[in-house]
mmCIF file of the N, C-alpha and C atoms, coordinates in Angstrom:
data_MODEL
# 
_entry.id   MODEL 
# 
loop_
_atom_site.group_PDB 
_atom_site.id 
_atom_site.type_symbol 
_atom_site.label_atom_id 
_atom_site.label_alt_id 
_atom_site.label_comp_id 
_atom_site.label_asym_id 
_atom_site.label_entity_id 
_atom_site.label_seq_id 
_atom_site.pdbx_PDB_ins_code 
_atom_site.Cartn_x 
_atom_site.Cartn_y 
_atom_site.Cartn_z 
_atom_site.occupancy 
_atom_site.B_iso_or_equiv 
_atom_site.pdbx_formal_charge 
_atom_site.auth_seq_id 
_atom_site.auth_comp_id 
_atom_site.auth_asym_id 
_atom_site.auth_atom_id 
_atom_site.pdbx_PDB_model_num 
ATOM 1   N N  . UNK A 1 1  ? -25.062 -24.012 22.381 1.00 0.00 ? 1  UNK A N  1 
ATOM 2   C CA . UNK A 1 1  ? -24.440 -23.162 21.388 1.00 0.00 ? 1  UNK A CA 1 
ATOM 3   C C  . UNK A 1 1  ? -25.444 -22.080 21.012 1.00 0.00 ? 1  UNK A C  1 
ATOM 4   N N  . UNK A 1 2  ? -24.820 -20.963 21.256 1.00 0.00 ? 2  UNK A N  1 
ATOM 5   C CA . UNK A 1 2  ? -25.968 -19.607 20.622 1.00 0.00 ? 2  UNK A CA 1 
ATOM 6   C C  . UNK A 1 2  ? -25.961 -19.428 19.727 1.00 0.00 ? 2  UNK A C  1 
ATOM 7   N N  . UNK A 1 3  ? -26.630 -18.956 18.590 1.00 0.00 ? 3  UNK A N  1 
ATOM 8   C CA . UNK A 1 3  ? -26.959 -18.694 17.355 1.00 0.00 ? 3  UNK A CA 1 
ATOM 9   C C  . UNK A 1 3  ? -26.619 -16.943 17.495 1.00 0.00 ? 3  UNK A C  1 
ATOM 10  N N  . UNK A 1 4  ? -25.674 -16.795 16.981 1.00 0.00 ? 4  UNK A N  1 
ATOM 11  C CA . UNK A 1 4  ? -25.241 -15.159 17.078 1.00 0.00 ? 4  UNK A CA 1 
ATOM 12  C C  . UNK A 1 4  ? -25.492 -14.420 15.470 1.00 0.00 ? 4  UNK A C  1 
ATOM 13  N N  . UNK A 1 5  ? -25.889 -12.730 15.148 1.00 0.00 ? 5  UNK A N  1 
ATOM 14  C CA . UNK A 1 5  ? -26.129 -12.635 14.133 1.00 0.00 ? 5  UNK A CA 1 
ATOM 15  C C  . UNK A 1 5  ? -25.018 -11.649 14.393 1.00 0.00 ? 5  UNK A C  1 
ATOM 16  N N  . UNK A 1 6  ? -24.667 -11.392 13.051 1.00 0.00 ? 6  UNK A N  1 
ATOM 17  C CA . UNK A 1 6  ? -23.915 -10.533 12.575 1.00 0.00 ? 6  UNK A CA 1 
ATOM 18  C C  . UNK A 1 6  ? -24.738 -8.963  12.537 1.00 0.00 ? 6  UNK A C  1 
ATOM 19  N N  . UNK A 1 7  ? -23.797 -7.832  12.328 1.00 0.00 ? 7  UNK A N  1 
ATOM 20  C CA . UNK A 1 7  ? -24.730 -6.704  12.000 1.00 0.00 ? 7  UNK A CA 1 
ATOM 21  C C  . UNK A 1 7  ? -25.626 -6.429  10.851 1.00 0.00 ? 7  UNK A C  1 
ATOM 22  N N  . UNK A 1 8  ? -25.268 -7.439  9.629  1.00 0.00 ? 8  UNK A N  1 
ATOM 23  C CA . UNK A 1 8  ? -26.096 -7.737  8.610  1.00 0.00 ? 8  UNK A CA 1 
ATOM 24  C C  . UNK A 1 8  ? -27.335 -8.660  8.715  1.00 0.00 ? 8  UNK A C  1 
ATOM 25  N N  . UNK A 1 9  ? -27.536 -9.353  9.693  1.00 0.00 ? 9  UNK A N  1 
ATOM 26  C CA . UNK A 1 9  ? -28.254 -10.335 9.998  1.00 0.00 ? 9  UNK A CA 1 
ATOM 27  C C  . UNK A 1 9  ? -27.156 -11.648 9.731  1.00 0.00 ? 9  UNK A C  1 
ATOM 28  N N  . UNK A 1 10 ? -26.534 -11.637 9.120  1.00 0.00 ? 10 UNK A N  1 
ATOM 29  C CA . UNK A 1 10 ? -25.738 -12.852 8.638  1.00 0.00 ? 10 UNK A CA 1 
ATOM 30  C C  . UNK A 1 10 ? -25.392 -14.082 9.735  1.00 0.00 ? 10 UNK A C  1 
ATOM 31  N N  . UNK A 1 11 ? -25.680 -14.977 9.388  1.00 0.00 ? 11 UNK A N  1 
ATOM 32  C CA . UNK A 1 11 ? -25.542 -16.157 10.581 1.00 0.00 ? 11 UNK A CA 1 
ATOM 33  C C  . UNK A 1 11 ? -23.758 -16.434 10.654 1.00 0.00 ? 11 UNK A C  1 
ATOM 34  N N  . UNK A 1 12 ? -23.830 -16.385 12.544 1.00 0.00 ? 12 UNK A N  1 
ATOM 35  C CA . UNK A 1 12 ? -22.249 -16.832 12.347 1.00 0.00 ? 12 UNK A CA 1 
ATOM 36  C C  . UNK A 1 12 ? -22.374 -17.950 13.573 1.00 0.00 ? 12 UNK A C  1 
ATOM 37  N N  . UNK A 1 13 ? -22.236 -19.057 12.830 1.00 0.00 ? 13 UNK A N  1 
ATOM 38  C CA . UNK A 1 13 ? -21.963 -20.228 14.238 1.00 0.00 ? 13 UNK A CA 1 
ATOM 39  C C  . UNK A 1 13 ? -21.276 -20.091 15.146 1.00 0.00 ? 13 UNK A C  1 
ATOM 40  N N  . UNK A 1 14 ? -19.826 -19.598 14.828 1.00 0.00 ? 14 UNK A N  1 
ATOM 41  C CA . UNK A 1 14 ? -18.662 -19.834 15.570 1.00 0.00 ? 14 UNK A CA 1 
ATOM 42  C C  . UNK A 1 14 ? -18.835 -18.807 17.012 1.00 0.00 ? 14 UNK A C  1 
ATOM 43  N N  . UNK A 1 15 ? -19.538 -17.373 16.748 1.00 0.00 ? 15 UNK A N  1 
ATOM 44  C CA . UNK A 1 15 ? -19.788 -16.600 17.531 1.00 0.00 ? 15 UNK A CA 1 
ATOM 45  C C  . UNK A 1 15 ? -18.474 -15.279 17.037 1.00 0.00 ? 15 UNK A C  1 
ATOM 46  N N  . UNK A 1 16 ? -17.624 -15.641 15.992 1.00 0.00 ? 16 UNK A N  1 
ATOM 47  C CA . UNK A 1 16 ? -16.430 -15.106 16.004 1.00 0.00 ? 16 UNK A CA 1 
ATOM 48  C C  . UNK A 1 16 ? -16.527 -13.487 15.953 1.00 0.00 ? 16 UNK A C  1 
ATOM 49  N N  . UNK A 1 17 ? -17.728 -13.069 15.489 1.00 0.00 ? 17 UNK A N  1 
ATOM 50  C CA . UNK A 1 17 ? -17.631 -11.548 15.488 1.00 0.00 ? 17 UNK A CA 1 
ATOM 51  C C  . UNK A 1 17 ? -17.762 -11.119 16.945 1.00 0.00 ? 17 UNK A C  1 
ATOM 52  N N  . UNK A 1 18 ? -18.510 -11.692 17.288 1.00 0.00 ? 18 UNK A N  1 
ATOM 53  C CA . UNK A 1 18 ? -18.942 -11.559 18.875 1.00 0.00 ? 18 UNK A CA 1 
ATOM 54  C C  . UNK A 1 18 ? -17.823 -11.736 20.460 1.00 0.00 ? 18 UNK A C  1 
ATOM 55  N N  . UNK A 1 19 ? -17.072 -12.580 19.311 1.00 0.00 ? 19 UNK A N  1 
ATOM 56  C CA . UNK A 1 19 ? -15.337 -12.666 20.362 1.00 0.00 ? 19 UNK A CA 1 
ATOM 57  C C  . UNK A 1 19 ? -14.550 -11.675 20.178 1.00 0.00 ? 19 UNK A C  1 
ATOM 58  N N  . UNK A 1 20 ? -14.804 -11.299 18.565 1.00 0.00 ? 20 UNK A N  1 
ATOM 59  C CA . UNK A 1 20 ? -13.960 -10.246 18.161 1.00 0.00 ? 20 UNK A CA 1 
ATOM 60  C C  . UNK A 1 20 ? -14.058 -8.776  18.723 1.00 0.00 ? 20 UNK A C  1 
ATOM 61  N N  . UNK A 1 21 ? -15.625 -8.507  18.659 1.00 0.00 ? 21 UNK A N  1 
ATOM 62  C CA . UNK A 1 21 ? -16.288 -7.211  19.663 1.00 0.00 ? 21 UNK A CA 1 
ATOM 63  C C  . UNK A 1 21 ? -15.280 -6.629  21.056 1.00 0.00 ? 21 UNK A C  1 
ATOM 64  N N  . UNK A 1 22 ? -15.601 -8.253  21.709 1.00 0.00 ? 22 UNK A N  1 
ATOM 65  C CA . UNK A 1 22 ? -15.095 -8.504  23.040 1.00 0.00 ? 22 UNK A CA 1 
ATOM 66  C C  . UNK A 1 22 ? -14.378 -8.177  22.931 1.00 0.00 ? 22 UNK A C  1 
ATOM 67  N N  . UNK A 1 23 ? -12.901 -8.906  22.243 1.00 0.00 ? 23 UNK A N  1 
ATOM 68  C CA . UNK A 1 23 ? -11.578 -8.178  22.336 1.00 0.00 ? 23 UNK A CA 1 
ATOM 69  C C  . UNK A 1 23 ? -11.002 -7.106  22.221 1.00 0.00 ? 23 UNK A C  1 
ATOM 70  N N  . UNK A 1 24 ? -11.779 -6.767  21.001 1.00 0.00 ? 24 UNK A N  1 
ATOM 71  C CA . UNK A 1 24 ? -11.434 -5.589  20.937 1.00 0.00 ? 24 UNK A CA 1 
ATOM 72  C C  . UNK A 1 24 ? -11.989 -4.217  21.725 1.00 0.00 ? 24 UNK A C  1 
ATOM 73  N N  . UNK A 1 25 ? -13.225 -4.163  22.911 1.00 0.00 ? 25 UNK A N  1 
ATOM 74  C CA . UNK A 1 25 ? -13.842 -3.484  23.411 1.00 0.00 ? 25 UNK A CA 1 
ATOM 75  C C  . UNK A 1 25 ? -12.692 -3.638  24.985 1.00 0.00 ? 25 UNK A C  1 
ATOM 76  N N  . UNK A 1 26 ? -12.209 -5.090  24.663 1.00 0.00 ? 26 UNK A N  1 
ATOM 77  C CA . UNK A 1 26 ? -11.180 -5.017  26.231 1.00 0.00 ? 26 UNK A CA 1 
ATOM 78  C C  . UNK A 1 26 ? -10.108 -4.203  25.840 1.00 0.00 ? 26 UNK A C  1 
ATOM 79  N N  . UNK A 1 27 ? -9.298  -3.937  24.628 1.00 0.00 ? 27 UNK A N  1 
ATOM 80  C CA . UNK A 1 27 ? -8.910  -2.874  24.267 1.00 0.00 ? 27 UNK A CA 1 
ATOM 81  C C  . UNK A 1 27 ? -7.016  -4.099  24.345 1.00 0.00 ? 27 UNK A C  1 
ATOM 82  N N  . UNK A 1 28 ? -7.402  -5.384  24.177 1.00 0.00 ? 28 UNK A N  1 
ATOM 83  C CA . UNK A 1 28 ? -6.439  -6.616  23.344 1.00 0.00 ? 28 UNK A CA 1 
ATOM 84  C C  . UNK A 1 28 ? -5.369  -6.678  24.846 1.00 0.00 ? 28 UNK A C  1 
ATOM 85  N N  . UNK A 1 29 ? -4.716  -7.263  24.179 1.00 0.00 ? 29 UNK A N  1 
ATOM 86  C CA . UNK A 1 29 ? -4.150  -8.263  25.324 1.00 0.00 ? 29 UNK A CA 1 
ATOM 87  C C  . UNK A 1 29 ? -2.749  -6.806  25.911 1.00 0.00 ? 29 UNK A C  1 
ATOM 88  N N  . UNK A 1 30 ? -2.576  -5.939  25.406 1.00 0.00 ? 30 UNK A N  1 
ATOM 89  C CA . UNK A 1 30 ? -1.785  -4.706  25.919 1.00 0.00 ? 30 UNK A CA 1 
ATOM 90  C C  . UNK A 1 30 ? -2.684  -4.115  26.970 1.00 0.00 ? 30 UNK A C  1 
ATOM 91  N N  . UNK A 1 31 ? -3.936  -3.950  26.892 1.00 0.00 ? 31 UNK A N  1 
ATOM 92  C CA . UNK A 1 31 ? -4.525  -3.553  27.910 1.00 0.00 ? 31 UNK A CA 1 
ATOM 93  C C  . UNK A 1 31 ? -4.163  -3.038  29.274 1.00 0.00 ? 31 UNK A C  1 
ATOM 94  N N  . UNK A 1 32 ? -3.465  -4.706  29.699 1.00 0.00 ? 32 UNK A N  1 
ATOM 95  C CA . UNK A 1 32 ? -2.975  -5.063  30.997 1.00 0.00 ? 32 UNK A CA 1 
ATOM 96  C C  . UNK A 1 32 ? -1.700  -4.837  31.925 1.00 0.00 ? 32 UNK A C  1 
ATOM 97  N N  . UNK A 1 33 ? -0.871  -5.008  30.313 1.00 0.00 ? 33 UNK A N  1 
ATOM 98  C CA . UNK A 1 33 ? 0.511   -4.780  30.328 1.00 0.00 ? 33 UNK A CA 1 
ATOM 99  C C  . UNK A 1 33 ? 1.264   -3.546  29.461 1.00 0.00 ? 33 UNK A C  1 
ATOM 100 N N  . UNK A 1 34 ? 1.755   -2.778  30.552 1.00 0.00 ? 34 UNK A N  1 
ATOM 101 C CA . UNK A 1 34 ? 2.663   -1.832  29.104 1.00 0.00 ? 34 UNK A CA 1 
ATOM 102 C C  . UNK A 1 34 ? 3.571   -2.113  29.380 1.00 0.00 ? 34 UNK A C  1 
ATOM 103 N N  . UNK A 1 35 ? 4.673   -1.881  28.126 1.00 0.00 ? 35 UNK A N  1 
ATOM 104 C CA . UNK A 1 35 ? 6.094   -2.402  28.046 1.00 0.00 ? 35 UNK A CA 1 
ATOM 105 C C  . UNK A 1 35 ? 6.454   -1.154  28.323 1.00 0.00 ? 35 UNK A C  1 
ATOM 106 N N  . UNK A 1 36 ? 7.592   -1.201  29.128 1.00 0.00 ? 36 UNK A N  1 
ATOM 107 C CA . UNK A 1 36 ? 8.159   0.138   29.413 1.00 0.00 ? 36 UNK A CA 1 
ATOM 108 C C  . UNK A 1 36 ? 9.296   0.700   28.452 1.00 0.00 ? 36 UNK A C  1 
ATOM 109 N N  . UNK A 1 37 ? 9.573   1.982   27.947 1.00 0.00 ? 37 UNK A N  1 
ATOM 110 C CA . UNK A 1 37 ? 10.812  2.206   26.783 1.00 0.00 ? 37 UNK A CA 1 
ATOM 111 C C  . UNK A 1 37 ? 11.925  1.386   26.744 1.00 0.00 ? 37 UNK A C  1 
ATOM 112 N N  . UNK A 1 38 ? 12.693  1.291   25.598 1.00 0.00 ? 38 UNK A N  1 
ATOM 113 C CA . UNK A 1 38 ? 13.890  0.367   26.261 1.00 0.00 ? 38 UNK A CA 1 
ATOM 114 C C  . UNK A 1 38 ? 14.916  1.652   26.353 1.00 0.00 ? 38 UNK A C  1 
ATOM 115 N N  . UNK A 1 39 ? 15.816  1.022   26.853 1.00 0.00 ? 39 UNK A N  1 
ATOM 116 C CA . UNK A 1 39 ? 17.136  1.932   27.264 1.00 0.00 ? 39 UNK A CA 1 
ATOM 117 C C  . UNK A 1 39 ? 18.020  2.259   26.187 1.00 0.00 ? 39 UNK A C  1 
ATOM 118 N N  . UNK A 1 40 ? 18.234  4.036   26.234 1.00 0.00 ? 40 UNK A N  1 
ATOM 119 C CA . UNK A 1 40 ? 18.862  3.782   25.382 1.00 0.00 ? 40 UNK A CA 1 
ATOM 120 C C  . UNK A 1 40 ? 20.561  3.594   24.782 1.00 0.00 ? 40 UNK A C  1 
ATOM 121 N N  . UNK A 1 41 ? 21.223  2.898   26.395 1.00 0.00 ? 41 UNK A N  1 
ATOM 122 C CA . UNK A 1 41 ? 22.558  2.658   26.258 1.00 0.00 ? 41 UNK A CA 1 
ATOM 123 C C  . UNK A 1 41 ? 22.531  1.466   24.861 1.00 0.00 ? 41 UNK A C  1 
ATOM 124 N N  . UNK A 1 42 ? 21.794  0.405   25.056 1.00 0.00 ? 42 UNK A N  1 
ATOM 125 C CA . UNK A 1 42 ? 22.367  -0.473  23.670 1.00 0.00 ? 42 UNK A CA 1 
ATOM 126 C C  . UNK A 1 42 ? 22.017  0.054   22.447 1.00 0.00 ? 42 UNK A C  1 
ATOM 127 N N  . UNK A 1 43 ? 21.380  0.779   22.440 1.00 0.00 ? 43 UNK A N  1 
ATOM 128 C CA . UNK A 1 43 ? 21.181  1.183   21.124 1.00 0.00 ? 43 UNK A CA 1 
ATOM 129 C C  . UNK A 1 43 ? 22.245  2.405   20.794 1.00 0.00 ? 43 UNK A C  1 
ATOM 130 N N  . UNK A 1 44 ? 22.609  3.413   21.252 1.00 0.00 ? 44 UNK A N  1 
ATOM 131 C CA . UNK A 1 44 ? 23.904  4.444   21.550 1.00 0.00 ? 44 UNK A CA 1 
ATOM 132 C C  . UNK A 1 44 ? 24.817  3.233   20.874 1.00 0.00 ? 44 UNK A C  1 
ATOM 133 N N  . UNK A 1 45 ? 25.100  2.398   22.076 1.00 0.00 ? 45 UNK A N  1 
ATOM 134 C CA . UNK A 1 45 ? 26.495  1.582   21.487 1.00 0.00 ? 45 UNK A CA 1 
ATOM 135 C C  . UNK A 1 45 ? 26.428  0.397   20.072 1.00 0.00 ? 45 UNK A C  1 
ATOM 136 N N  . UNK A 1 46 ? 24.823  0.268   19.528 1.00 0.00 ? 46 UNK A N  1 
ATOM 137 C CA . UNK A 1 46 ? 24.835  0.012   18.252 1.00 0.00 ? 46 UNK A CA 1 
ATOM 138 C C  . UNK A 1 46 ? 25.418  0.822   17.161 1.00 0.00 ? 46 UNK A C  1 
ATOM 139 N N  . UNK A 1 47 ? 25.062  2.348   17.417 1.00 0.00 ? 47 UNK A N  1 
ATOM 140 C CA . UNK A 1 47 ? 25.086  2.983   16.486 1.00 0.00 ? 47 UNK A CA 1 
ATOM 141 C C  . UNK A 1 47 ? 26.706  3.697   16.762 1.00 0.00 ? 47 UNK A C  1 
ATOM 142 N N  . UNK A 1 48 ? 27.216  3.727   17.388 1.00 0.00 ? 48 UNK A N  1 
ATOM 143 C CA . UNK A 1 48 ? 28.895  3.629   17.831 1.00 0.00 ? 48 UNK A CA 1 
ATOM 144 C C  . UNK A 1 48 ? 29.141  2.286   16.989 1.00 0.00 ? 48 UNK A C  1 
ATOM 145 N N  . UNK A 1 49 ? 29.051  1.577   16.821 1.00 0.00 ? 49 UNK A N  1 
ATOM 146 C CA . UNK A 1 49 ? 29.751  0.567   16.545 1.00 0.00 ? 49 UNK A CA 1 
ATOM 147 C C  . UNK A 1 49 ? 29.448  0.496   15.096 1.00 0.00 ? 49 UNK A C  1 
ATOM 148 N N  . UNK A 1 50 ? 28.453  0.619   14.202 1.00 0.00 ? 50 UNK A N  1 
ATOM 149 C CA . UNK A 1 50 ? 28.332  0.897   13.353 1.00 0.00 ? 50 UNK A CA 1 
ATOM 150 C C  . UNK A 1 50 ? 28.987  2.159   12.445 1.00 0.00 ? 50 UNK A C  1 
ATOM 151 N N  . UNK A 1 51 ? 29.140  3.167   13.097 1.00 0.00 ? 51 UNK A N  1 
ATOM 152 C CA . UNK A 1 51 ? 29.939  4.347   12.565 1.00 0.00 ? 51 UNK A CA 1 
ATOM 153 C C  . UNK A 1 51 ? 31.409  3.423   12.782 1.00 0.00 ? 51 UNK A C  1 
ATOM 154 N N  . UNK A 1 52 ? 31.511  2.963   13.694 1.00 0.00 ? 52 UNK A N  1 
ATOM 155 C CA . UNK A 1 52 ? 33.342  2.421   13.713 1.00 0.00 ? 52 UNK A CA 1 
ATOM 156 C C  . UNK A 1 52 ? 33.184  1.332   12.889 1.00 0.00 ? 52 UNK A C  1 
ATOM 157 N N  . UNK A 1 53 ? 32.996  0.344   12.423 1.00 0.00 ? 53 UNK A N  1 
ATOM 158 C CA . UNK A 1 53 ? 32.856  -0.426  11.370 1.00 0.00 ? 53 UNK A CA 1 
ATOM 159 C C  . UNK A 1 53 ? 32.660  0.198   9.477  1.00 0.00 ? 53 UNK A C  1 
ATOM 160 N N  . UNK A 1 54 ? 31.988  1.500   9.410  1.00 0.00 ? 54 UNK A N  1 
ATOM 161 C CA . UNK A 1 54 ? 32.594  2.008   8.164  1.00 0.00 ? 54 UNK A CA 1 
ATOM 162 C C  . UNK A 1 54 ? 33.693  2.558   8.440  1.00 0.00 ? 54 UNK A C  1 
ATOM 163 N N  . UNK A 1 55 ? 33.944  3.482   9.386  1.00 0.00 ? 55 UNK A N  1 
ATOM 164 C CA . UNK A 1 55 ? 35.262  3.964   8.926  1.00 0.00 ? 55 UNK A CA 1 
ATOM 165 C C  . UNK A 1 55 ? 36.596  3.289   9.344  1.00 0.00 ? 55 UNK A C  1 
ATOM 166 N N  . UNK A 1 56 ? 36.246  1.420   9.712  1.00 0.00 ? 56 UNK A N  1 
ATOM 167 C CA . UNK A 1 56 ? 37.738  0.686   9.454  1.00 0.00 ? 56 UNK A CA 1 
ATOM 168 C C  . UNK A 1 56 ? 37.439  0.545   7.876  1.00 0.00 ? 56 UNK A C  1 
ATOM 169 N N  . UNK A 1 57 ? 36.324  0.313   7.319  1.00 0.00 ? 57 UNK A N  1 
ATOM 170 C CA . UNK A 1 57 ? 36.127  -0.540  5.454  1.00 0.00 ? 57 UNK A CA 1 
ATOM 171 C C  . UNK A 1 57 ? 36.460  0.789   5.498  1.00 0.00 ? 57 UNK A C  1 
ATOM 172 N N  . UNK A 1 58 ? 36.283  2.145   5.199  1.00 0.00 ? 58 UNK A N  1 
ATOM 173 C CA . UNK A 1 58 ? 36.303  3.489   4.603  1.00 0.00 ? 58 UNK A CA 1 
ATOM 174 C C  . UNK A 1 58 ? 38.080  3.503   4.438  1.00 0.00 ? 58 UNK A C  1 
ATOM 175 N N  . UNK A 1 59 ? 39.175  3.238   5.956  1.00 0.00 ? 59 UNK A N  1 
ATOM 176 C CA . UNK A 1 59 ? 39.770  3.188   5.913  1.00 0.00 ? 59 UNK A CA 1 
ATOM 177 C C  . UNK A 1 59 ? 40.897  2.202   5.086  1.00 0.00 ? 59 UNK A C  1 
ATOM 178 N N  . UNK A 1 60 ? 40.470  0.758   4.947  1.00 0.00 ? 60 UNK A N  1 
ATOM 179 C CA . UNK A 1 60 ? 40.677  -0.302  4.559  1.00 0.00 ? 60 UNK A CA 1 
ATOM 180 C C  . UNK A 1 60 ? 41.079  -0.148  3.055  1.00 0.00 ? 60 UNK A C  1 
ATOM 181 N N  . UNK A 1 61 ? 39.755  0.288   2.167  1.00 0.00 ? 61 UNK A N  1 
ATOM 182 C CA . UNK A 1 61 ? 39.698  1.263   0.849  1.00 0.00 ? 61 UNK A CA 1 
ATOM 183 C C  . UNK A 1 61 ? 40.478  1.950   0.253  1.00 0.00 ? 61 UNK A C  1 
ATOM 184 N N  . UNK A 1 62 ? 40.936  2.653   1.103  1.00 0.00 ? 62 UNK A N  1 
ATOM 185 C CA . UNK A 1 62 ? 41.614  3.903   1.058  1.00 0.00 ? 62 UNK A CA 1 
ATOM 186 C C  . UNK A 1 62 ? 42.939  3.136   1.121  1.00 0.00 ? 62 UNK A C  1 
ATOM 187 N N  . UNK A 1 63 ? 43.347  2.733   2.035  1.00 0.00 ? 63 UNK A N  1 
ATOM 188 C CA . UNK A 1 63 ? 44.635  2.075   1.862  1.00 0.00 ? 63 UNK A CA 1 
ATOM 189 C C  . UNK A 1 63 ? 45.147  1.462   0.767  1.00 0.00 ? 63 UNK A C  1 
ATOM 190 N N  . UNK A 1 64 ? 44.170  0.313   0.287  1.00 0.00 ? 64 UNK A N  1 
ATOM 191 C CA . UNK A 1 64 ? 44.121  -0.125  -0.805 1.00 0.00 ? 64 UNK A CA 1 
ATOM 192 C C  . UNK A 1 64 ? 44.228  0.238   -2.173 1.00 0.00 ? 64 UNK A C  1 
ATOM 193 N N  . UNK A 1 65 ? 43.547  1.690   -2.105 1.00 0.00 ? 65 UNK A N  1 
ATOM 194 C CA . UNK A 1 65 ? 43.326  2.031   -3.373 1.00 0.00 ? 65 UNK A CA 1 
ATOM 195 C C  . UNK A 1 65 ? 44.236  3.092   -3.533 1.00 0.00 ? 65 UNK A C  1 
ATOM 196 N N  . UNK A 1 66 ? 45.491  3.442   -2.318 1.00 0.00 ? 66 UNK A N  1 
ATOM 197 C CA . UNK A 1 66 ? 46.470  3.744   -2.749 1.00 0.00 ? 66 UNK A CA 1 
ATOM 198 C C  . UNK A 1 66 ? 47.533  4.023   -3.461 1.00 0.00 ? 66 UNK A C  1 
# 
């Protein structure tokens, strides 16, 4: 087990700043992988479906409050 110091001198057993360095100098676990955009047909037909869902309640309302 190494005895690792902190940038203060501060004793850290675990080594955790020193893992942390690492990771973050590998630049984290995206590094490796990029996610590619998502598409934007489902989201189009979210927001379609959402405009048609107020204006059945918009409509609904209206009837009602006839």
């Amino acid at each position: 087990m190494a005895n690792t110091q902190g940038p203060q001198g501060n004793h850290d057993p675990a080594g955790s700043t020193q893992m942390f360095r690492a990771f973050v100098d590998e630049g984290g676990p995206q590094a490796t992988s990029r996610q590619a955009p998502a598409p934007a047909g489902p989201r189009i037909g979210l927001i379609i479906g959402i405009v048609a869902a107020v204006a059945i309640v918009a409509a609904v309302a209206w009837l009602a409050l006839k």
